[in-house]
C-alpha positions in Angstrom: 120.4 100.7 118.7 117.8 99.9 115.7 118.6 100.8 112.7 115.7 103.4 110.9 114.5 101.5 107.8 113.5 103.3 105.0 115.2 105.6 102.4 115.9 109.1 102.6 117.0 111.8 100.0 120.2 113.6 100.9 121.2 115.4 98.5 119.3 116.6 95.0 121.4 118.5 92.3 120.9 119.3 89.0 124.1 118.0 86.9 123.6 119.1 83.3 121.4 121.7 82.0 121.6 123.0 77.9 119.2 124.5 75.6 119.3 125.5 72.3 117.2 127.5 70.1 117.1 129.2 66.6 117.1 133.3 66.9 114.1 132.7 65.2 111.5 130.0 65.2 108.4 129.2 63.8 105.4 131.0 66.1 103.6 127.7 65.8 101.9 126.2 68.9 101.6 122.3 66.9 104.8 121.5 68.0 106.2 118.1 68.2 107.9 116.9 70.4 110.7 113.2 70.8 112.5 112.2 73.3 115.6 111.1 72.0 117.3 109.8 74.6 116.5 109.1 78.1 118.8 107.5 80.9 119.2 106.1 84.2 122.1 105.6 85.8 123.6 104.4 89.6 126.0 103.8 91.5 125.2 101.5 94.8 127.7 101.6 98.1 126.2 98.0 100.1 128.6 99.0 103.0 127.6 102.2 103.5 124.1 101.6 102.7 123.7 104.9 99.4 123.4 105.2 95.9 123.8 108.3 93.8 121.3 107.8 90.8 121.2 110.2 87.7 118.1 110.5 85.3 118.9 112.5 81.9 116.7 113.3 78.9 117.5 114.9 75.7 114.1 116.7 74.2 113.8 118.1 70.6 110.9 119.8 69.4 109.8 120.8 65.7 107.1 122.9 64.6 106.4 123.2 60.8 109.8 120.8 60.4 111.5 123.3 61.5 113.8 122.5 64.9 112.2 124.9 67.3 114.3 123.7 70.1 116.7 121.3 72.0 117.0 120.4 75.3 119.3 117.9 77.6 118.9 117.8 81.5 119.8 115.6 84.1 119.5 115.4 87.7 121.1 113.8 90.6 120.2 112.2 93.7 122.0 111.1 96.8 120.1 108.2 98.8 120.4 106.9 102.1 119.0 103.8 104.1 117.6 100.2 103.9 114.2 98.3 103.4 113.6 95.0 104.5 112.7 93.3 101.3 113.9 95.9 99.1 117.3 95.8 97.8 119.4 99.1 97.0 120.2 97.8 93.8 116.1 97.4 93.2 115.6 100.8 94.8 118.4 102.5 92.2 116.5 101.3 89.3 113.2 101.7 90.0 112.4 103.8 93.2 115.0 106.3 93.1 114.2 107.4 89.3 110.9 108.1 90.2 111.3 110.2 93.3 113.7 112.2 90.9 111.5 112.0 87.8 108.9 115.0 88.9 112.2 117.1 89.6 113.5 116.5 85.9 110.0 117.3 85.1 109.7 120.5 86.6 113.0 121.7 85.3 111.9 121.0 81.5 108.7 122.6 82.3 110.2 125.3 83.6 113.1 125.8 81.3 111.1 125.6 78.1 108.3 128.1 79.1 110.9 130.9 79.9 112.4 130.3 76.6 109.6 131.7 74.8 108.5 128.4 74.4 105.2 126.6 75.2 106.0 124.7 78.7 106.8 121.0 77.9 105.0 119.3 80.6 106.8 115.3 80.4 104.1 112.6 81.0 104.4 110.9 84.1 106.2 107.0 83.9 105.5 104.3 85.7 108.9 103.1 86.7 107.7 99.8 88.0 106.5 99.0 84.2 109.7 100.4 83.1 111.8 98.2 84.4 110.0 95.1 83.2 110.0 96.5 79.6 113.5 97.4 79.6 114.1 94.3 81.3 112.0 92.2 78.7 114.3 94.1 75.8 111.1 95.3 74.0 111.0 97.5 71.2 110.8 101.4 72.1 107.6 103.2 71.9 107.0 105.5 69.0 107.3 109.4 69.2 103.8 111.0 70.0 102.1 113.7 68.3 101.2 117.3 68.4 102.2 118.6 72.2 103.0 115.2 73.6 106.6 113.7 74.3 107.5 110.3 73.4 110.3 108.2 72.2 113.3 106.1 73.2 113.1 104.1 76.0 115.5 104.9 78.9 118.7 102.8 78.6 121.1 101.8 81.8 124.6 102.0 81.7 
């Protein structure tokens, strides 16, 4: 019997979730926002061929230097399979974040417009160019400006 190449998502969960907001908060749509922290983390079974990888962000916004908001969420994904050429431990640092990244996405999105907040729409990454930065040991990128996240660069544990 031939073993089906390829990786498949089993199992997607969100893990952590919090928000925090002042009772009151500047009405202010120039917001800034940093990303303060951002991680990926894995752990790889060889034998039985899966790896549960967890992405996490920590988000805080200020408008008028005021905190408007903070925000941590991570997500969870189960993955099964093999690729020929492909290792699992490549596919846990690279792959796997970014078929969970547009999930973590959503769920800031989604969570900080039905705060009362302006949606937070994260910018895509390319996790390919990621991993060579992160593996170079580069200096983080800056935070961003008016409506646009930035910051740390993810670290692995």
């Amino acid at each position: 019997m031939a073993v089906r190449e390829g990786f498949a998502l089993k199992r997607l969960r969100l893990v952590d979730c919090r928000f925090s907001s002042p009772r009151t908060f500047p009405g202010s749509t120039d917001r800034r926002f940093n990303i303060s922290d951002a991680t990926i983390d894995s752990e790889i079974d060889e034998k039985a061929r899966t790896c549960i990888v967890r992405i996490g962000i920590e988000v805080a916004a200020h408008a008028k230097d005021v905190e408007a908001f903070t925000l941590t969420a991570s997500i969870e994904g189960l993955f099964e399979g093999s690729q020929a050429g492909l290792p699992l431990e490549q596919f846990a640092q690279v792959n796997a974040p970014a078929i969970l990244f547009p999930y973590l996405r959503e769920t800031v999105s989604n969570l900080t417009a039905r705060s009362g907040h302006p949606a937070l729409l994260l910018p895509t990454v390319n996790f390919v160019e990621l991993a060579r930065v992160v593996g170079d040991e580069k200096p983080p990128t800056p935070a961003v400006g008016p409506g646009r996240a930035g910051g740390a660069r993810p670290r692995r544990s």
